[in-house]
N, C-alpha and C positions, 0 to 999 in steps of 0.2 A: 774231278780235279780241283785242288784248293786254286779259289778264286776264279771260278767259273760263274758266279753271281758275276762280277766286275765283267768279265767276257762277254756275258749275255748282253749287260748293261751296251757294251762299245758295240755290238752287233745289232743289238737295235738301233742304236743311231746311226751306225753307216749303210744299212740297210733302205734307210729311209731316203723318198727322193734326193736327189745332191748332197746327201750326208757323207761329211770328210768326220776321220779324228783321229786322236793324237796315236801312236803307240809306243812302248819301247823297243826299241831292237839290242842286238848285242852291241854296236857301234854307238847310235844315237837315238835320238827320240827322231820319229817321222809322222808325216803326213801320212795317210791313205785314206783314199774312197775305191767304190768297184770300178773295174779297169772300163765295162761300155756305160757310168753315169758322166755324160761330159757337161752337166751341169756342176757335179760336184768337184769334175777337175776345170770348169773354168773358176769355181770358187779358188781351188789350191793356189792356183795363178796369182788370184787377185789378194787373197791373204799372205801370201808370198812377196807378193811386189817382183813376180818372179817374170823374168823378160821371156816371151813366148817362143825364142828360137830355141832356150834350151828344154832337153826333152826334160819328164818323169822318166823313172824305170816301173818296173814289176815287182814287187815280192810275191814269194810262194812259201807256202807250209811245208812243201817239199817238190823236190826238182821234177819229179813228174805232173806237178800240177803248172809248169814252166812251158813245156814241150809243146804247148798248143799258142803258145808266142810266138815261136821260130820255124821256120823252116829250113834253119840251119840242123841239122842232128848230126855232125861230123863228130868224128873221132876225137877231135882237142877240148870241142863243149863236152863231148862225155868224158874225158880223161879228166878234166878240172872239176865238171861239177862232183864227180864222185871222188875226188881227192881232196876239196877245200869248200864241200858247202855239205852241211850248214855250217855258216861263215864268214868273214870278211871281205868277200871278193864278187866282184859286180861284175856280170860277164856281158859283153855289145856286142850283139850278134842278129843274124840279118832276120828283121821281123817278119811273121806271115801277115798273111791280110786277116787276120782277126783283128791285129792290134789297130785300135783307132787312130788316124793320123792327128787327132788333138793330144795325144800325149808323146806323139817322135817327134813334133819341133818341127817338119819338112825333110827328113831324114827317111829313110830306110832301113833304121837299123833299132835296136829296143836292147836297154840293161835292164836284165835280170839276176836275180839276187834271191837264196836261201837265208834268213839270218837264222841265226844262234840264239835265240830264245825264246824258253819254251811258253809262255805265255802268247809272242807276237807269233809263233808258229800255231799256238791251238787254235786262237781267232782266226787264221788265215786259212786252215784247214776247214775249218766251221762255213765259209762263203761260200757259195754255189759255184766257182771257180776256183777255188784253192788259191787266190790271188790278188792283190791287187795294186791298182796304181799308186807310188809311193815317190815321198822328196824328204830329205832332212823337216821338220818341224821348226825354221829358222824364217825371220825373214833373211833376203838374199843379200849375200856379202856377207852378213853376221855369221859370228862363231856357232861352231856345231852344237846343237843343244844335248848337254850329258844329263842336264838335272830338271823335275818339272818346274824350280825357278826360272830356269832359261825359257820354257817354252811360254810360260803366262807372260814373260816379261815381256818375250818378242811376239807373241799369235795371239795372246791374251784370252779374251771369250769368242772367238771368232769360229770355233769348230765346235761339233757336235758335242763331242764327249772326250774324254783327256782319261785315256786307259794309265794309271800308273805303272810305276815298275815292279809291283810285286815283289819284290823281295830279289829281284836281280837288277839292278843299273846300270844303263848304256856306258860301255868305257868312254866314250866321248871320242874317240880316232872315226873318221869315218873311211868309210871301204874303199879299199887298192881297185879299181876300174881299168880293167884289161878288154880292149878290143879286138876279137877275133875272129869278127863280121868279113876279113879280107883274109889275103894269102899269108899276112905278115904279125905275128902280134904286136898291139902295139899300147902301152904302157898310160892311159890318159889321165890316169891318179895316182900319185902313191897313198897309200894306206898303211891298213894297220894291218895287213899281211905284204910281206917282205915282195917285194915285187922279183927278185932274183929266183926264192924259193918256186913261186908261179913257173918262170921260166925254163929251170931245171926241170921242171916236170914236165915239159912238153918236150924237152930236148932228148929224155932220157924216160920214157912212159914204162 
């Protein structure tokens, strides 16, 4: 795969104890390190400036490397994720006991997300878990980072290694956040996928 030099490169550093770094996604540039280093997610925190009640989510290379997160596998996580991932849409749905309670904030619940690019998807397929723990690449409050000016400006040298974007770039929206961890969905972000479109599709499967 062109630019699997670079991939190599971001896998040896986040392989490394508490190694975080940057990546692109379809949306934004993000943090991630492996989802059980929670050295490297009390780093994310602290390079964040990120206040501890809110969680991380998960990324995956693909939605089966997701499924050992939840113990939710109903009919609406499978109807979305095979309709809108890989993609813009973050799905909160009830966590197993795999997932570390340092990255759900004192919750019960874990957003999971496929993105849209084939680079941040080769890396993620590449980890021993198809997965891993991920936030915007911002500090918190500040605007979503689309470009690696934003990321140096806001995290600077503070992570492992700073995967570029290879020749695709984060549109800069980040992802519609649909919670469907309960009986009710419920809308916790609008994004860059239509939040109405979501909803038709659970209405009408």
């Amino acid at each position: 795969m062109q630019y699997e030099s670079e991939i190599q490169k971001a896998l040896s550093a986040i392989n490394k104890d508490g190694g975080i770094i940057t990546v692109p996604t379809d949306t934004t540039y993000g943090l991630i390190c492996k989802v059980g280093d929670l050295k490297a997610v009390d780093r994310i925190y602290e390079i964040k400036r990120r206040d501890i009640s809110k969680p991380l989510i998960i990324l995956g290379g693909k939605a089966e490397s997701l499924w050992r997160w939840t113990k939710q596998q109903n009919a609406a996580l499978m109807l979305l994720a095979e309709k809108f991932w890989p993609g813009p849409l973050t799905l909160v749905v009830q966590a197993s006991d795999l997932v570390p309670k340092e990255i759900m904030a004192g919750k019960c619940t874990i957003g999971l997300r496929v993105p849209n690019h084939p680079i941040c998807q080769s890396l993620l397929n590449q980890l021993p878990s198809g997965s891993a723990a991920s936030t915007s690449a911002n500090l918190s409050g500040a605007g979503a980072p689309k470009t690696i000016a934003d990321v140096r400006n806001q995290i600077g040298l503070q992570v492992d290694y700073i995967l570029e974007d290879c020749g695709q770039s984060p549109n800069g929206t980040e992802s519609t956040v649909l919670d469907i961890s309960g009986p009710t969905p419920n809308v916790l972000r609008a994004g860059e996928l239509n939040s109405d479109l979501i909803l038709e599709a659970l209405r009408n499967p």
